[in-house]
N, C-alpha and C positions, 0 to 999 in steps of 0.2 A: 601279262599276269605275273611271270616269274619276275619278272622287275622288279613291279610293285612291291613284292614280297620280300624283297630282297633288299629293297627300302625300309621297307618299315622295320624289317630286323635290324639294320643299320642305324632306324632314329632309334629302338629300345636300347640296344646296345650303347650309342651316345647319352641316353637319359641313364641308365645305370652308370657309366663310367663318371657322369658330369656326381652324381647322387654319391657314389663313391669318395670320388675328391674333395666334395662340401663337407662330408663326415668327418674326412682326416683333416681338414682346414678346421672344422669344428673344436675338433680333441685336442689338435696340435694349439689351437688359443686360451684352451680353456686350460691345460699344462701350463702352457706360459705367465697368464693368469693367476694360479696355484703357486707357481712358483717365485712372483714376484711379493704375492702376498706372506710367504713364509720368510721371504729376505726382509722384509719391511718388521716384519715381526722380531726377527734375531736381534736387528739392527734398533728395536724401540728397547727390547731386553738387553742387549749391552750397553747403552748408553742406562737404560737404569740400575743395573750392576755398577757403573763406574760411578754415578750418584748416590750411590747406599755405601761405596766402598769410600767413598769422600766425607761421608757424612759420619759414618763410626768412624773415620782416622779425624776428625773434629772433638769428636766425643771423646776419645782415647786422649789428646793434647788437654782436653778442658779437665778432665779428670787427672793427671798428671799436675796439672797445674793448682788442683784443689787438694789433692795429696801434699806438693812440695807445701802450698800454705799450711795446710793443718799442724803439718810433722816440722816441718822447720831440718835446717841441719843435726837437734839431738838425736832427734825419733819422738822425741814426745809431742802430743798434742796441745796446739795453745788454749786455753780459755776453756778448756773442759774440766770436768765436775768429775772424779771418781763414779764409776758405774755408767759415764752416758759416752756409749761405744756407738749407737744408733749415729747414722748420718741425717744430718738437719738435726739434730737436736743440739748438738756445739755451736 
């Protein structure tokens, strides 16, 4: 009798500990998981940071380049009309 007993305390004890271990196997994936998903995230935001910061230093030359046209070496603008200060209208 006290055997038995003393068994089967033995298998609850192994089903708790076994239950235990799955939990922490569980959280410890599900972390890992989480965590790979926020590196994947930084990593899709910096690379589109370095795309936007590429794209206005495009915009920055092309407007530089439509400045020097307009102005020339005097400062004045070419081919414009008194009063038309508006861009796209020269």
């Amino acid at each position: 009798m006290k055997f038995l007993r003393a068994m089967k305390k033995l298998k609850i004890k192994q089903q708790i500990i076994a239950a235990v271990m799955a939990c922490v196997l569980g959280i410890g994936g599900i972390y890992s998981v989480h965590a790979s998903v926020i590196n994947d995230a930084k990593n899709k935001k910096n690379e589109a940071q370095q795309e936007l910061d590429n794209l206005n230093s495009q915009i920055d030359e092309i407007q530089a380049a439509q400045s020097a046209h307009r102005y020339g070496s005097s400062g004045k603008r070419y081919g414009c009309k008194a009063g038309r200060e508006l861009p796209g209208e020269c």
